[in-house]
N, C-alpha and C positions, 0 to 999 in steps of 0.2 A: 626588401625586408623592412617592416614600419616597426615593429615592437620592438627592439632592441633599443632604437635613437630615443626615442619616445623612452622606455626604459633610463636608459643613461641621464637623459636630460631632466629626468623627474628626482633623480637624487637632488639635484642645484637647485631645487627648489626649497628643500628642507635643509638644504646645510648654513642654515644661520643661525644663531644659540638663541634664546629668547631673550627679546630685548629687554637689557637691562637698562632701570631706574635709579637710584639712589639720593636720595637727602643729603648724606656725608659727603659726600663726594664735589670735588668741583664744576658748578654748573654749566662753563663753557666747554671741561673736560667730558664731560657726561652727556653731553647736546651734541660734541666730536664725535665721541663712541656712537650715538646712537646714527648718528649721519654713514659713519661707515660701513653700520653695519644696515640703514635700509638702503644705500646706494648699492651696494653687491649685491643685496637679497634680491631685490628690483632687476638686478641686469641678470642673475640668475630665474628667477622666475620669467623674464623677457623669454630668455634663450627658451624655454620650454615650449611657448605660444609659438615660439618661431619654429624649432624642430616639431613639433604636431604639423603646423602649415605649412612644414616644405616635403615634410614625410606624406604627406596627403593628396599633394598637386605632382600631377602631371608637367613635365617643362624642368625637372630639375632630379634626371633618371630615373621617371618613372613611366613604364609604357604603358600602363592601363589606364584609364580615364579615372577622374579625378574621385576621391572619396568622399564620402561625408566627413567633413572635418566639425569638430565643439570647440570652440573657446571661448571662456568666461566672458560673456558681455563684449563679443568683437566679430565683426565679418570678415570675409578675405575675399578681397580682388585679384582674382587671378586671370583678368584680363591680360596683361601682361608676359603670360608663358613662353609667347614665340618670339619676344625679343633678343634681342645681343646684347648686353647675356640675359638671362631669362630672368623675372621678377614680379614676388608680390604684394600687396599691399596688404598689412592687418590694421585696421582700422575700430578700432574703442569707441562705444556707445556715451561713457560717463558717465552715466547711470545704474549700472549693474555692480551689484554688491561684489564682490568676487574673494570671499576669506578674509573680509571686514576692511577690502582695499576696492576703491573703484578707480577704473582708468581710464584716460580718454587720449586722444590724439592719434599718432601713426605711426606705423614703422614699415620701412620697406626690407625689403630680404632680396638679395641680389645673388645669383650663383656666377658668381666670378672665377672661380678654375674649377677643373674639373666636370666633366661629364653627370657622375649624380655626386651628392651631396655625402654619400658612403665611400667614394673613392679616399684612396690614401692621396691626402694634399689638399682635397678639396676646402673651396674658402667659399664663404659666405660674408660677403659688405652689409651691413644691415644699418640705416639710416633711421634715426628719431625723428621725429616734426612734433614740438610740442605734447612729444609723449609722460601725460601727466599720471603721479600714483597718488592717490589721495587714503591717509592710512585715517579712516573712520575711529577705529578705539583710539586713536593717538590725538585726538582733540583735532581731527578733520588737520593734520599737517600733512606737507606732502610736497614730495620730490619731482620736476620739471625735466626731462630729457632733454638736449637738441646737441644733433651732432652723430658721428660714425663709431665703428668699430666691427673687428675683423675676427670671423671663427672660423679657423683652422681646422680639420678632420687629420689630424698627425699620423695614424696609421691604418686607417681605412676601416669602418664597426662593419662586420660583418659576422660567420655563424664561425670562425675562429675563438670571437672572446668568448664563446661557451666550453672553449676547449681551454681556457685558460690566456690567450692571447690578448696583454691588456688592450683599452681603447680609451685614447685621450685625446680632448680637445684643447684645444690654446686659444685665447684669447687677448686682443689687443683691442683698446681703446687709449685713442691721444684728444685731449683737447675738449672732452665731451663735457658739455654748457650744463651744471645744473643746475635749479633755481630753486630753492627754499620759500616754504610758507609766510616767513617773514619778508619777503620781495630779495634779499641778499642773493647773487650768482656765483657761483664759482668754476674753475676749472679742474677736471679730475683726469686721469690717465689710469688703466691699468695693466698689469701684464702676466697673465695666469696660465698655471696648465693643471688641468682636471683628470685626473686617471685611474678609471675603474678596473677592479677585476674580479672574477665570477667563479665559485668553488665552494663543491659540497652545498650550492642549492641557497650560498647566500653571496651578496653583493656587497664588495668594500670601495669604498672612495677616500683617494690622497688630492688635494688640493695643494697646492704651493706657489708662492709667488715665483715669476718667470723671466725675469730678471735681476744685474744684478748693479748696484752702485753703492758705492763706496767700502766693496767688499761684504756688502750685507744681500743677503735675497728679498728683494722688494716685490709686494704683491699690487700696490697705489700707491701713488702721490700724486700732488695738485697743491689745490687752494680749499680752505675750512672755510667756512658762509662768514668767519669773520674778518677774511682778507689777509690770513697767515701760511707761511708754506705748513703742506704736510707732507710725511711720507711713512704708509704701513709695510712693516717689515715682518715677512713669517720668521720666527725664531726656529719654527720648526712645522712641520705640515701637521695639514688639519688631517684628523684621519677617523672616520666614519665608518659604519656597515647595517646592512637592514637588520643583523640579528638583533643591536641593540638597539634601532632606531635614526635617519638619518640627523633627526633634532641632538642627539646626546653623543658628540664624539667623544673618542675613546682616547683621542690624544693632541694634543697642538698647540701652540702660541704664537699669537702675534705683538705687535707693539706699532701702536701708531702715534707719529713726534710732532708736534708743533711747534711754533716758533718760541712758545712761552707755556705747554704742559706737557704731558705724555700718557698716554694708556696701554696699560697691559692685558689681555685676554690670557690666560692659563685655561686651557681644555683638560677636561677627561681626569676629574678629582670625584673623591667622596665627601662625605658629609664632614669628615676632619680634617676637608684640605689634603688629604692622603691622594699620591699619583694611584692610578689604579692601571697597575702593573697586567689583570687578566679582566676577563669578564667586562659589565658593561660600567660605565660612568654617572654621576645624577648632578654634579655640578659644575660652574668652571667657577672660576675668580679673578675680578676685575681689580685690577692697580692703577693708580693714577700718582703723580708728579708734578705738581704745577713752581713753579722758577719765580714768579714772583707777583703776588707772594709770595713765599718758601711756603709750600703746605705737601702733603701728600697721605694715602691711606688706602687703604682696599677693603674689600667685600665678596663676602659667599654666596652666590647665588644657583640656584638650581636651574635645571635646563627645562622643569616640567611647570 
């Protein structure tokens, strides 16, 4: 079954708010925020390229011959199918525009348990090699992959979650190298679990960090490009659906802490800062805390 995974994984594309700017705000707090949020976005729009190319090839339970597969400005090697364990290469031109992102480098996709990649348990290794995302509107900056990370299939996508049976993925990365437009590198980790479900014809998604320390539920931490710890904490899951849009959730907050600021993301407000208790959402608002200097303040921003 291809259109379901392909389904699922095309919500984590769009579940990033628009990235905010701001003047007021503090400039290493606001360069934070915007890091964390093209770091996720990026490893979510990854995932996508990767479920299209494993949903397509044969070698990873699939018994028909292989399909025509698309992806934005990348080829795929599937030389590799009859290996132990089977695996393939997506491989980025650098040159192709792709949603005002062009990318280049590698990734490999490895079926490390399980039989097909829809079974309940199945994992998927996927390897970066200087997989680079160059964000064009963003003054040509841009984020460097190198390193692993681990996607779980938790309870098998199959023609159940039509009947209501959620399907969610998990994800782990330790250690993954990125490197910023400014030559700075850091280190990031994350620990997520993603969980769709499907009713009356529309599709909602929870998001949540997937671990827990210091009594908080963490979704990343690592190192900020200026060499300080961090660590993003959901205060509460992000929570999305196609009626209103995957861009404009409908409810959530995280907080991410460094060693010397903090920022807050508040989801799923109206134009007064009002929670919006039904219906859809059009803002969230960013908070920030910087220790010292002592400064702090926030802003309304819209998600369109």
């Amino acid at each position: 079954m291809k259109l379901l995974p392909v389904v699922v994984f095309a919500v984590l594309v769009t579940t990033s708010c628009k990235k905010a700017t701001t003047n007021t705000a503090n400039a290493n707090a606001s360069q934070h925020n915007q890091d964390v949020q093209n770091t996720k976005s990026e490893s979510d729009n990854s995932n996508t390229d990767i479920n299209t190319a494993v949903t397509g090839t044969s070698g990873f339970g699939k018994n028909s011959a292989n399909e025509a597969i698309s992806i934005c400005g990348a080829s795929i090697d599937s030389s590799h199918i009859s290996a132990s364990p089977p695996y393939l290469v997506i491989n980025y031109d650098g040159s192709t525009p792709c949603n005002s992102r062009i990318r280049s480098g590698q990734v490999k996709v490895a079926l490390v348990a399980g039989t097909h990649w829809t079974d309940v348990n199945a994992q998927l290794l996927i390897t970066y090699t200087n997989y680079k995302v160059t964000f064009v509107n963003l003054g040509n900056a841009y984020i460097t992959f190198n390193g692993t990370k681990l996607l779980t299939d938790v309870n098998g996508i199959g023609l159940g979650f039509f009947l209501g049976t959620p399907a969610s993925i998990r994800e782990r990365t330790y250690g993954m190298t990125v490197t910023f437009e400014n030559g700075t590198t850091s280190s990031w980790n994350d620990a997520r679990l993603s969980s769709w479900t499907y009713s009356g014809g529309a599709l909602s998604a929870t998001v949540n960090g997937d671990t827990t320390i210091a009594g908080q539920t963490v979704d990343s931490w690592g190192q900020t490009r200026y060499g300080t710890n961090f660590t993003t904490v959901m205060n509460s899951p992000w929570q999305s659906n196609s009626a209103c849009g995957w861009w404009a959730p409908t409810s959530g907050q995280y907080t991410s802490t460094t060693d010397n600021f903090s920022i807050t993301a508040t989801l799923g407000l109206n134009a007064s800062v009002g929670v919006v208790s039904s219906g859809c959402a059009s803002n969230f608002k960013l908070a920030w805390s910087v220790v010292s200097p002592s400064s702090s303040g926030s802003v309304l921003l819209s998600y369109y």
